[in-house]
N, C-alpha and C positions, 0 to 999 in steps of 0.2 A: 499439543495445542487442543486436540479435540476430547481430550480428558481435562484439560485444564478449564473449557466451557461445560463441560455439566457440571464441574463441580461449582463451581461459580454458579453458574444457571440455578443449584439448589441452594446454595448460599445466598440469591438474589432471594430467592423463593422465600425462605425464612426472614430474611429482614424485610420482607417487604418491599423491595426496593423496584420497583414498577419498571421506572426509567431503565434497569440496567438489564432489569430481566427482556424488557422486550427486545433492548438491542443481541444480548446473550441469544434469542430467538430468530432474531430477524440474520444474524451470521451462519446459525446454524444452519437454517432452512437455505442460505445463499450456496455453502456447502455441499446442505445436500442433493441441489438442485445442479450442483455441479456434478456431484458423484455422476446426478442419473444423466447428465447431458456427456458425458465421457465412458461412463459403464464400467467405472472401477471405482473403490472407495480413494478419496484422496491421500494422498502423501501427505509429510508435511509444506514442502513447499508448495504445491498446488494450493494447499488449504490458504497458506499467506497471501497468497496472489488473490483469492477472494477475498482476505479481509482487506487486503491493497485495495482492492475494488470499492469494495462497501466507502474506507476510510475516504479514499479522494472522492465519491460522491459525496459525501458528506460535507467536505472542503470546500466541493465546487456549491451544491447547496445554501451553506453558508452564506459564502459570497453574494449571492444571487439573492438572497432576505436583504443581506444585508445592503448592497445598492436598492433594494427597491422600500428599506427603510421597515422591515420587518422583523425587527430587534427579536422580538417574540421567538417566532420560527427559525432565527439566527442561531440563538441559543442553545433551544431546544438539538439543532442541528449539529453542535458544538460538545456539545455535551456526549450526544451518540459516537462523533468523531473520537474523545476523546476513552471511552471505551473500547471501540475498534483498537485506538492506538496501544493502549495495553495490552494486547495480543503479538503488537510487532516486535521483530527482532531491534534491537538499539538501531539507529540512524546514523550513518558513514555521515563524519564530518567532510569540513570542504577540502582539509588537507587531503583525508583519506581519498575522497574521489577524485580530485587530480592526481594522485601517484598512480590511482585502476587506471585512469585514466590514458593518463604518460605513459604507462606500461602496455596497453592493448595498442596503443599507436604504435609503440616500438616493438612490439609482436606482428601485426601485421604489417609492419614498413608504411603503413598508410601516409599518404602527403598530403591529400586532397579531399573538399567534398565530397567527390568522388566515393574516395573508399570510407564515408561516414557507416555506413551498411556494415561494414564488417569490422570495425572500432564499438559500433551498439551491440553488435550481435554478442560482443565477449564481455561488455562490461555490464550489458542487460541482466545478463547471466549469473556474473558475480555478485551486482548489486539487489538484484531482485528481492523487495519488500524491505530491503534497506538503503533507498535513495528516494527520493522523487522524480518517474523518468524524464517528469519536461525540464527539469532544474539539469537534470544529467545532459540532455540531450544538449540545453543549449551552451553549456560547458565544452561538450565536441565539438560543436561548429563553432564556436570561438577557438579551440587549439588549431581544427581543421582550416579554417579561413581565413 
């Protein structure tokens, strides 16, 4: 991934492309700012998990223009989103996360609320930068509850 943004990042360079360059910038720098807050260069997965970050601010962003009727800045914010999302691995449909799902419950015997902590802890895992964890989460307390 982090070869696949410079090269991008200079392909943005050359065409000019402002918008993608800055977003191409603004990951990298989330990145690097992770290396130095951890003190090793990132892996791949850590790296996702920042663009996970970046991408739901952006979602949430969004939203937030867009109730307060700021189409402009909606877009603008949409558009970044949709960059970040280029970067992700494909997205577990609904089937796929209810079978992770079904399965971590029947790995840990879980019955209950109770044992939601340890039903998140294996499917966070598996699923990480390939789900949405509040779409995941409320998916367990619906099996769980």
């Amino acid at each position: 991934m982090l070869q696949q943004l410079t090269d991008d990042m200079k392909s943005a360079m050359k065409a000019g492309d402002k918008l993608k360059l800055s977003s191409i910038r603004m990951l990298r720098a989330a990145i690097k700012d992770k290396e130095i807050e951890v003190g090793h260069a990132l892996d791949e997965a850590e790296a996702l998990a920042v663009a996970a970050k970046l991408l739901k601010q952006r979602n949430d962003a969004a939203r937030q223009y867009a109730e307060a009727g700021r189409e402009d800045l909606r877009e603008k914010e949409l558009a970044e989103a949709a960059i970040f999302q280029a970067y992700m691995p494909e997205q577990l449909s609904d089937d796929e996360l209810h079978a992770m799902i079904d399965q971590a419950i029947a790995d840990t015997g879980a019955t209950g609320m109770r044992d939601m902590g340890k039903v998140m802890g294996i499917v966070k895992t598996k699923a990480q930068g390939r789900a949405d964890m509040g779409k995941l989460s409320a998916i367990v307390k619906s099996r769980l509850g």
